[in-house]
LOMARBA-355895 format. One record per residue (C-alpha): residue number from 1; residue in three letters; x, y, z. Coordinates in nm, 4 decimals. Each point is the difference from the previous one (the first is absolute). Layout:
! residues N
num  residuo  xx  yy  zz
NUM  ALA  X  Y  Z
...
END
This chain:
! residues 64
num  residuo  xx  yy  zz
1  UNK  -0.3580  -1.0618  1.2995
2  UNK  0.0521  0.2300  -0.3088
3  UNK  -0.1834  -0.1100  -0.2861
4  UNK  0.2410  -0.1732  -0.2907
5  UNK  -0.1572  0.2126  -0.2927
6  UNK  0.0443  0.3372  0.1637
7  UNK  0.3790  -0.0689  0.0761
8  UNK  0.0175  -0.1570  -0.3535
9  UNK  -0.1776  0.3588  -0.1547
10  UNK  0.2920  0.1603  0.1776
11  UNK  0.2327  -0.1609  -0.1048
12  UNK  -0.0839  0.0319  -0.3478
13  UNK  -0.0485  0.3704  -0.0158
14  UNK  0.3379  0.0550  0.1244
15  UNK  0.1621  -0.2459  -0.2285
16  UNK  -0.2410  0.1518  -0.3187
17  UNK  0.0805  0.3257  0.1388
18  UNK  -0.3763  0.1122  0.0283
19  UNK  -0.3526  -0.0736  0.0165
20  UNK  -0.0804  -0.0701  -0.3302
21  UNK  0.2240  -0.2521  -0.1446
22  UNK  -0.0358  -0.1480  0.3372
23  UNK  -0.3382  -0.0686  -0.1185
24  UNK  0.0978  -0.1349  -0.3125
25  UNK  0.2007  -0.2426  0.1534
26  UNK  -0.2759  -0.1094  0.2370
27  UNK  -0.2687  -0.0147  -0.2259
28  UNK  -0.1751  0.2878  0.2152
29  UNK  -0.0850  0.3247  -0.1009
30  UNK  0.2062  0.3268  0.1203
31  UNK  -0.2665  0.0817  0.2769
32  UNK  -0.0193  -0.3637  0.1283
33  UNK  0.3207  0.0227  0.0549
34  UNK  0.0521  0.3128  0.1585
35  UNK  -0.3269  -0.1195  0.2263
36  UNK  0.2087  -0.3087  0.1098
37  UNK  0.2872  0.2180  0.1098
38  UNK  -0.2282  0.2185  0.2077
39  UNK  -0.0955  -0.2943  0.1562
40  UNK  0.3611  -0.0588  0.1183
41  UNK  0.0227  0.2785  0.0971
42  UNK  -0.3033  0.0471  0.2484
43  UNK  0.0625  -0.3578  0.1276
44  UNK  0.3570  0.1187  0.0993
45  UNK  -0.0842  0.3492  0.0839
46  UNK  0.2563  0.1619  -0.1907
47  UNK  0.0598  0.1013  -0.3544
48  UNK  0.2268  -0.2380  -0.1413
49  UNK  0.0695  0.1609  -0.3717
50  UNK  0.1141  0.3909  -0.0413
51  UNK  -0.2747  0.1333  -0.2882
52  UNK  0.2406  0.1404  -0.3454
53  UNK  -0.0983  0.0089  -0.2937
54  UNK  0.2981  -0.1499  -0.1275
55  UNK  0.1698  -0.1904  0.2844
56  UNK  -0.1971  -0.2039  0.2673
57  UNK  0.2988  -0.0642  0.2634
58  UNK  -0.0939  -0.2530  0.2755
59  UNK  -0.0161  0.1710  0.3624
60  UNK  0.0767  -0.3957  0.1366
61  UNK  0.3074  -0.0082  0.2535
62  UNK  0.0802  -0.3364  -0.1812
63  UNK  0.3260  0.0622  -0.0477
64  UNK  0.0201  -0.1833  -0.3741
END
């Protein structure tokens, strides 16, 4: 089972649109965040955000 907070970490960098504010709106710093989405991305073996720095698309096939 996929840990809440990393899922929650993603989902808040795409909807900040990057790392940083992410962390402000977590209460984490920029490199605890980018740490947690690391995380998801060696439990699920597969990079799950395409690196910009301007726009962090999601690579998820989750149709929204």
């Amino acid at each position: 089972m996929l840990d809440y907070k990393l899922l929650h970490a993603l989902a808040t960098v795409v909807e900040c649109d990057g790392f940083e504010r992410a962390g402000d709106v977590l209460g984490l710093s920029q490199s605890a965040v980018s740490q947690r989405i690391k995380a998801l991305e060696v439990r699920l073996g597969q990079p799950v955000l395409v690196r910009h720095p301007i726009l962090l698309p999601p690579l998820l096939a989750s149709g929204c």
